[in-house]
N, C-alpha and C positions, 0 to 999 in steps of 0.2 A: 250642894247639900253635904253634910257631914256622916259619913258611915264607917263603921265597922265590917263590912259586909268585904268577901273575896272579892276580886279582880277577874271577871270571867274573859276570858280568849285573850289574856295577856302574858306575853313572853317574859323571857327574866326582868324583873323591873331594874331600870336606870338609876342611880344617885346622884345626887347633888346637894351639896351642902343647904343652898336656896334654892325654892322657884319661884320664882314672879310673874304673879297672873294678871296681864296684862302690860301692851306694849305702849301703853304712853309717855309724857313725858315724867312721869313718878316712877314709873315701873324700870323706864329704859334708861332713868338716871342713876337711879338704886343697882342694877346692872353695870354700868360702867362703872362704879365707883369700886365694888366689891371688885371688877377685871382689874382694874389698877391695884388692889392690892391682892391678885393673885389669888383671888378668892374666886372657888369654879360657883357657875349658878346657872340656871334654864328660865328664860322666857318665852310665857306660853301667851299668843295671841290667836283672839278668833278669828280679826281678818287677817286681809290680805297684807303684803307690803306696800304695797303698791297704794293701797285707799289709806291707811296710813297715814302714808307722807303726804297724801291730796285731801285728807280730810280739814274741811276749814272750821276753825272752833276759834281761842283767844290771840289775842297777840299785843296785851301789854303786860311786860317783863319789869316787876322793879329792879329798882338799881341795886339790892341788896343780893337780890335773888341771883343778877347776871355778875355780880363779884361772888358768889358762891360758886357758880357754874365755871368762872374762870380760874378760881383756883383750884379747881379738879379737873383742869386743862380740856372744857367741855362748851368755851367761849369763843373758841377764834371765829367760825363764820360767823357765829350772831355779830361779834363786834367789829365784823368787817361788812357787814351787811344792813344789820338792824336802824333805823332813825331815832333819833336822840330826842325827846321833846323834852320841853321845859316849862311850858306853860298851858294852859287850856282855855276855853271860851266860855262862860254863862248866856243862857239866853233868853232872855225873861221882860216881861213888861212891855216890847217893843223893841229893847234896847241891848247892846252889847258891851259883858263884861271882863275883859281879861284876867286871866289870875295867874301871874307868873310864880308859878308853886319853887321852880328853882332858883330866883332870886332870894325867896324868903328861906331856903333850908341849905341850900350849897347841895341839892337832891335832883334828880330826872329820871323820867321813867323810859326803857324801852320800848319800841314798836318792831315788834317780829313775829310773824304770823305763827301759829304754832307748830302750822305743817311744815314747816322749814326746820324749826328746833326738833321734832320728831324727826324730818327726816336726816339731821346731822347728828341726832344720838344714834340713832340705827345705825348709820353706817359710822360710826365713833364704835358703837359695841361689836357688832356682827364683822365688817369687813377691816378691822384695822386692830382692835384690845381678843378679838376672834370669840366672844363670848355667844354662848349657846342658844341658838331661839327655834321657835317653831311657830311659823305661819299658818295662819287655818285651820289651828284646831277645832274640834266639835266636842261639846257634851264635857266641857272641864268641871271634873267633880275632886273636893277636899274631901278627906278621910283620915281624920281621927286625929285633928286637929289640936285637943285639948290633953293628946299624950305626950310622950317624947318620941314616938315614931309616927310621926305623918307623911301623909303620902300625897300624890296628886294622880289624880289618873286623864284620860282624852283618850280621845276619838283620833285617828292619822288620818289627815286625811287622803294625802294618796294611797293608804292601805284598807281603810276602813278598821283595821286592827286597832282594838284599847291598850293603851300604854298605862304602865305605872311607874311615876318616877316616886322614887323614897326621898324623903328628906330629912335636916333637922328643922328649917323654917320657913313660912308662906309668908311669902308678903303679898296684901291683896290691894291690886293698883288695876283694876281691872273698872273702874266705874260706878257710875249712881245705877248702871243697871247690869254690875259682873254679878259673877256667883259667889267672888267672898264674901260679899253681906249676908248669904244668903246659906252662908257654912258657919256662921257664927252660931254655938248651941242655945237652943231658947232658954229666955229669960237671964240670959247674961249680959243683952244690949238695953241701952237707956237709948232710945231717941228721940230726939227733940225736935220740935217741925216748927217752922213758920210757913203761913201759905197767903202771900200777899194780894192775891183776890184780883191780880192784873195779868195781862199777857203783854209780849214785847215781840215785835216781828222781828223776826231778825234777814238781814239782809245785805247780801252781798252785791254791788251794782261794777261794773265793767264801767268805771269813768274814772279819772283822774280826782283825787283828793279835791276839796270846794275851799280848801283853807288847809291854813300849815301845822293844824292842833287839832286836838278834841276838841267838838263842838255839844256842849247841851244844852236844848232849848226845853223849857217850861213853857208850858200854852193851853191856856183852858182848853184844847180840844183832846190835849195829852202829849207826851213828853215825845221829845224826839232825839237821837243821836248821832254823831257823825264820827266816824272813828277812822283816819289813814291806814290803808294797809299796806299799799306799793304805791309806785306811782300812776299806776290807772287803774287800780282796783283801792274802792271803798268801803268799808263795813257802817250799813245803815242800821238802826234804831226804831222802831214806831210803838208807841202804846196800843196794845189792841185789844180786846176783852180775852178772858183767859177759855182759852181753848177754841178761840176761831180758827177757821178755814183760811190757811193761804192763797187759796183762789178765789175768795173773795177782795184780793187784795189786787187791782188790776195794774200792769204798768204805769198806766194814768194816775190812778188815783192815788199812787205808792209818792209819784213827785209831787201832787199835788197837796198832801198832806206834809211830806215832807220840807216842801219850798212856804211852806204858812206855818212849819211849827219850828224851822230855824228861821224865818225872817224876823230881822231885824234891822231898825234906823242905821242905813250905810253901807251895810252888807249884798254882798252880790249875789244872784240869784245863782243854786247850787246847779253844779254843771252835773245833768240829767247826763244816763248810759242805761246799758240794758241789764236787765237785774237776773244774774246767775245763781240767785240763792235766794229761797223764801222759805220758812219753816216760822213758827209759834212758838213761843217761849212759856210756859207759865210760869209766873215767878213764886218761887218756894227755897226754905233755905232746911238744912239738915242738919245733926252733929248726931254722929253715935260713939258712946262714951262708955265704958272706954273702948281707945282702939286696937287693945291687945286682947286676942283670947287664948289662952296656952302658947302652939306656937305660932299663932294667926296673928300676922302683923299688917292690919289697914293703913290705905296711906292714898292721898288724894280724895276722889269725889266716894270713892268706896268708902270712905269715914264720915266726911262733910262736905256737903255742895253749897256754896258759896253763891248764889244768883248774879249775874251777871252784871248786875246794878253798881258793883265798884269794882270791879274786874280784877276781881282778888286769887280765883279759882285755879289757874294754873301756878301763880305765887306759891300759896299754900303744898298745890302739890310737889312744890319744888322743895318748901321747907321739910316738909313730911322725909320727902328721900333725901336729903343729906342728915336730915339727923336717923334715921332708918338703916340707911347704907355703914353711917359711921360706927353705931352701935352693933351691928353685926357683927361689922370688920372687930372689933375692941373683943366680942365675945368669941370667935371663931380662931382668934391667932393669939388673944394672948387669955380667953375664960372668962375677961373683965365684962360682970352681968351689968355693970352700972347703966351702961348709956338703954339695955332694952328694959332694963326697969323702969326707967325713970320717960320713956318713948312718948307715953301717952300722956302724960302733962306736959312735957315739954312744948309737945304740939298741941296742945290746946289751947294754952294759953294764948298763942297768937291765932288759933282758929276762934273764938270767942271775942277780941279784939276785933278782927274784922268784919264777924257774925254782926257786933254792936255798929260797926258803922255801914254794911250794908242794909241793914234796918235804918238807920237816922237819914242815910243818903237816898232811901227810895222816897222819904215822907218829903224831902225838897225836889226831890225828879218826877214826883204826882200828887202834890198837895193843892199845884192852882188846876187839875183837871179832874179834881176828886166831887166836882159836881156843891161841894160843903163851901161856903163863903168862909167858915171861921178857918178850915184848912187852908186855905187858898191864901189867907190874912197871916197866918204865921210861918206859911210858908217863905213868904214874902219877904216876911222880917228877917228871917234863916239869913235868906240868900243877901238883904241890904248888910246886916250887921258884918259876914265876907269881908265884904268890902269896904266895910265903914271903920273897921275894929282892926289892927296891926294886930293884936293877941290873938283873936277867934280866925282869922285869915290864917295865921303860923297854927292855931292848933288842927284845922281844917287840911293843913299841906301832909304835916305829919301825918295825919289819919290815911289819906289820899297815898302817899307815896310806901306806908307800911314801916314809916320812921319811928320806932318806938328803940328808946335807951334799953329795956328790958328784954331785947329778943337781940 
């Protein structure tokens, strides 16, 4: 929340140029970048370090995003570690359809789990650029955000004592559910919802990849996914209704849904493991516009959450903190306002681009399970013309890999 209110049982308050609230990959990029240019900053996280770097969430990196990361010299493990893909699988009608998206653009996407990129920005900021963070704090409140003296306060938690650090700027990288959405003053934010009326299990299985690509299946009982993460850990996919119970989801019935909505003519039956991760998705997408409020600068799912449906959301938060980070640095060392002026269009425009194509990509990834024959019919057609069309396959890659001449 936003207040003007004292700081009660807090000692001389701290400064720093920035703080960033939250320790993700938006937050702890925006971090490094400003260490490299000698710019001091505080990142404040509610958890641990430790859950952090073990938390499992995205892990495909476009190629534009992991040349941004390496020329802020923030690439070596990814690109000593991460798998390279180039093509993916459709799976629809019965039958299997490859689409080598890197043949047609001279483009590939990453595969690196995101807990690994968290855990090499941490120790990139904290143990090597020596930039300032604080684990576990409690009770993170903004104050007075919309001045030119803001502040941030918490909770310590080895002390229980409230801290105040001073600033000149927020950047809030803290999530779809931090407290900087929630310090923005009323009636200053536009937000815009879509709420696609499905769930999607998500799930992680202890088995070795079932193939050397993304796999998606369409299948009137509803869509399924298959996404490598290592080499004996997999990230599965299932349509579910929105807002089901996970334990209604039995080990059994998790393969046996899943081995009927990837089957297809040829294909070998998925190699079955025990499944480490079950949780519900409901799929909804967000933009709050703009994403500046005074000196409150959002960035990642704090701005826009992205559904999972084209696996845009860690991208975006990457694009967010390099044009975020750069525009500080431009106003802190040499006054130049341009780049935080100009923050929130910049990023939007490619937040809006992939807002439009996770909409177009959900209506092909649940149109033949949408119960409607005429969905099912032109869904159909979506997925033949791919294939059928040299033109609509190249504009389909582009959209997919985040390949736009304009960004």
């Amino acid at each position: 929340m936003t207040s003007t209110s004292p700081h009660p049982d807090s000692g001389t308050p701290q400064r720093f140029p920035v703080v960033i609230v939250g320790a993700g990959p938006a937050g702890l990029t925006v971090g490094n970048i400003l260490r490299a240019a000698s710019v001091d900053c505080l990142v404040l996280e509610t958890e641990t370090r430790p859950f952090i770097e073990q938390r499992p969430r995205a892990g495909v990196i476009e190629e534009w995003a992991v040349r941004g990361l390496q020329r802020r010299g923030l690439a070596d493990r990814l690109l000593e570690r991460a798998q390279r893909h180039t093509e993916c699988e459709f799976r629809f009608a019965g039958e299997r359809y490859r689409f080598e998206y890197a043949q047609l653009t001279g483009v590939h996407h990453w595969i690196y789990p995101q807990q690994l990129l968290v855990t090499d920005l941490v120790r990139e900021y904290a143990d090597v650029r020596g930039g300032a963070v604080r684990f576990g704090v409690r009770d993170v409140e903004l104050h007075d955000v919309d001045t030119d003296d803001p502040s941030v306060s918490y909770t310590d938690p080895e002390t229980g004592r409230r801290e105040v650090v001073r600033c000149e700027f927020v950047a809030g990288c803290d999530g779809a559910r931090g407290v900087t959405r929630n310090a923005v003053p009323a009636g200053r934010a536009h937000i815009s919802r879509s709420d696609y009326g499905i769930g999607w299990l998500a799930l992680l299985a202890q088995a070795p990849p079932s193939s050397d690509c993304v796999l998606f299946g369409m299948h009137p009982r509803g869509f399924a996914g298959h996404m490598p993460r290592s080499a004996d850990v997999t990230r599965y996919y299932l349509e579910c209704p929105p807002g089901d119970d996970p334990e209604n989801w039995s080990h059994d019935r998790v393969w046996t849904e899943l081995q009927q909505r990837l089957g297809a003519t040829g294909a070998l039956p998925l190699t079955e493991g025990r499944l480490i991760e079950k949780r519900v998705l409901d799929m909804h997408n967000y933009v709050v516009e703009p994403m500046v409020f005074g000196r409150l600068f959002l960035a990642g799912d704090a701005a826009h959450l992205t559904a999972p449906i084209a696996a845009k959301g860690m991208n975006l938060a990457l694009h967010d903190a390099f044009l975020l980070a750069d525009a500080l640095i431009a106003y802190l060392t040499k006054a130049d306002t341009t780049g935080l002026d100009g923050y929130s269009a910049a990023c939007l425009g490619r937040v809006w681009d992939y807002q439009e194509f996770s909409h177009w990509l959900s209506e092909v990834y649940h149109g033949t399970s949408s119960g409607d024959p005429y969905r099912a019919g032109t869904t159909l057609a979506r997925l033949r013309r791919i294939f059928g069309s040299p033109t609509a396959a190249l504009a389909f890659a582009e959209q997919y890999l985040g390949k736009n001449a304009e960004y």
